[in-house]
C-alpha positions, 0 to 999 in steps of 0.5 A: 665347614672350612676357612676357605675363601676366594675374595678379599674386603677392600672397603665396605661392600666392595670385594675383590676376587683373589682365588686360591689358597695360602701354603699355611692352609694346605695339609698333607692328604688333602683331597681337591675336586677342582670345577669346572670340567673341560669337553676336549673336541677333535679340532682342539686335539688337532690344534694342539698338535698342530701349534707344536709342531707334533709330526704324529699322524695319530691325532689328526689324520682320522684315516689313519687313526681308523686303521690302528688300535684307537679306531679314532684320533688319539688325544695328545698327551701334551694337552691332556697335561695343560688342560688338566694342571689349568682346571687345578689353577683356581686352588693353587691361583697363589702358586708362584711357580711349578718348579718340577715334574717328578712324574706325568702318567698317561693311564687311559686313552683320551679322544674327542667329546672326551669331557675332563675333570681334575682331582689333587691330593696333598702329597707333601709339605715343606715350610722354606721361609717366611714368603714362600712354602713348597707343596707336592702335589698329585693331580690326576684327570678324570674322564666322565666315566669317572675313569682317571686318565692321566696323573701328574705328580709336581712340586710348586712354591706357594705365597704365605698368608698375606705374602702373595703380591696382590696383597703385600705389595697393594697393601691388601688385608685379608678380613674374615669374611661371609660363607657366602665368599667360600671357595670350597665346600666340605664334602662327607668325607672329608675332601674340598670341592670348588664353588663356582660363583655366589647365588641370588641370595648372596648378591646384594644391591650396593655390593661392588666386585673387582674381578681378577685376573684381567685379560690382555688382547694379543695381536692374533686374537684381535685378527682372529675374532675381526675375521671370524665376525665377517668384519671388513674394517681394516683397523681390526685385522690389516697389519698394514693399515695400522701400521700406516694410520695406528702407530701399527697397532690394531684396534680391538674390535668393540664387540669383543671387548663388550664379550670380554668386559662379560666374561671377565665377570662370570666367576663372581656371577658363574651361576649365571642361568642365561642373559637377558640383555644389555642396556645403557652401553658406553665405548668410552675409550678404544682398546688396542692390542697389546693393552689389558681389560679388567672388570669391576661390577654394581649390584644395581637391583634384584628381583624374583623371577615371575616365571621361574621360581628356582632362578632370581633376575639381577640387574648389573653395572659393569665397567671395563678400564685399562691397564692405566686406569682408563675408561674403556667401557660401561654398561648394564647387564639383566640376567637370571641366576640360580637360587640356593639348592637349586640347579644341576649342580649335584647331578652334574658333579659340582 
């Protein structure tokens, strides 16, 4: 049991998502296992390398890689780094910065199918002054072997207790709140693992979740996701046409915005089994590049599953607005959840 929790109370019924600890929470020899995992694929290693102008033909040219010690292409060092510090994020999300290195380890190869996890350990603690504390950390990443493959030992400067921005500066007061709202579990010996999302039985009809971060459209993406959906209008790809017909500024494609407006919502509802479909769904503004979506979610109604008695059925309102304010998108979602106890989670690692 511990007092860890990944939201804040804005109002009666309405709560908003605020992940990570404060500095006063943190101890040294704290153990953190951060979920959920990541399966690194070939054409990410090549990506990587390839994004950063990485001239080492070892991870990407499988011909030669055949012929070397690895047999195949090695995974690069640089993003087995990035992936490894990202799945920490949802523990030290109140982190201001990561202000040194002291030291980056690779200890075992990482190659594609590869699937990570991580695990932190509270190295050291030091107060600073009444905004900000300095954490040293280990973080190490772990193969689904069990078999640690790099480690990472850092420092970051982290918010106290009411200091972070989404509080002080939106006037945000942190509530005691349910155990349902936990971030962590206890585990037997004593180390904390992250809880990923609330059950059937958590979620209530009239309850509202705020889902932060939002996400900002870049100009690439929005090409990116137009071309890969065969879509041939021009205002969500063409450059040109929008510079002649947009003020030069692409449209995002309305699909991706609905496939957003969804994802934005899957930590409050991570234990999500499958949807079931969408109804009732209103573009009522246009999306440009460049502009930020954020999510908001109702609990409508909830029902038992006649067919599968481990899962529950929730019917969800959710509604996207802009940076601004502005109403871009509206609709309701079915999908079935896992109730309590049940799931792959323990036989998966989580």
């Amino acid at each position: 049991m511990n007092d860890f929790r990944s939201y804040l109370e804005l109002s009666k019924n309405t709560y908003q998502e605020h992940f990570g600890l404060d500095f006063e929470q943190f101890a040294i020899g704290q153990v953190f296992h951060h979920r959920p995992g990541l399966t690194i694929s070939q054409q990410d290693n090549a990506d990587e390398a390839l994004d950063t102008i990485n001239n080492a033909q070892l991870h990407y040219d499988a011909h030669y890689a055949s012929k070397t010690e690895w047999k195949c292409c090695l995974g690069v060092s640089t993003l087995t780094l990035q992936r490894v510090l990202g799945m920490a994020s949802k523990t030290f999300a109140r982190k201001e910065s990561i202000i040194h290195f002291e030291d980056i380890a690779m200890t075992r190869p990482v190659f594609g199918a590869d699937t990570l996890y991580a695990r932190s350990t509270i190295t050291g603690k030091e107060d600073h002054n009444d905004l900000l504390g300095t954490l040293s950390v280990k973080t190490e990443g772990v193969n689904q072997k069990g078999e640690v493959v790099a480690s990472i030992a850092y420092t970051m400067r982290i918010y106290k207790s009411g200091r972070h921005p989404f509080e002080e500066k939106r006037g945000y007061k942190r509530k005691t709140l349910p155990e349902k709202f936990a971030s962590h579990r206890t585990l037997a010996d004593g180390s904390f693992m992250e809880e990923i999302g609330l059950y059937f039985e958590d979620l209530e009809p009239n309850e509202s979740y705020v889902h932060l971060p939002g996400k900002t459209f870049s100009r690439e993406e929005c090409q990116k996701h137009a071309l890969r959906s065969i879509e041939l209008s021009p205002q969500y790809a063409n450059t040109h046409y929008a510079k002649e017909f947009h003020e030069g500024k692409l449209l995002v494609q309305e699909s991706f915005v609905l496939s957003v407006l969804t994802a934005l919502s899957t930590r409050t509802f991570d234990r999500v089994v499958a949807n079931l479909g969408w109804k009732n769904i209103k573009m009522h503004s246009k999306m440009w590049e460049g502009e930020t979506l954020y999510a908001r979610s109702k609990i409508l109604d909830k029902r038992e599953s006649k067919s599968r008695p481990t899962q529950g059925i929730m019917h969800v309102e959710t509604e996207g607005k802009n940076q601004d304010g502005q109403l871009i998108c509206t609709y309701e979602r079915f999908f079935l959840i896992y109730k309590k106890g049940c799931g792959p989670y323990e036989s998966a690692g989580y």
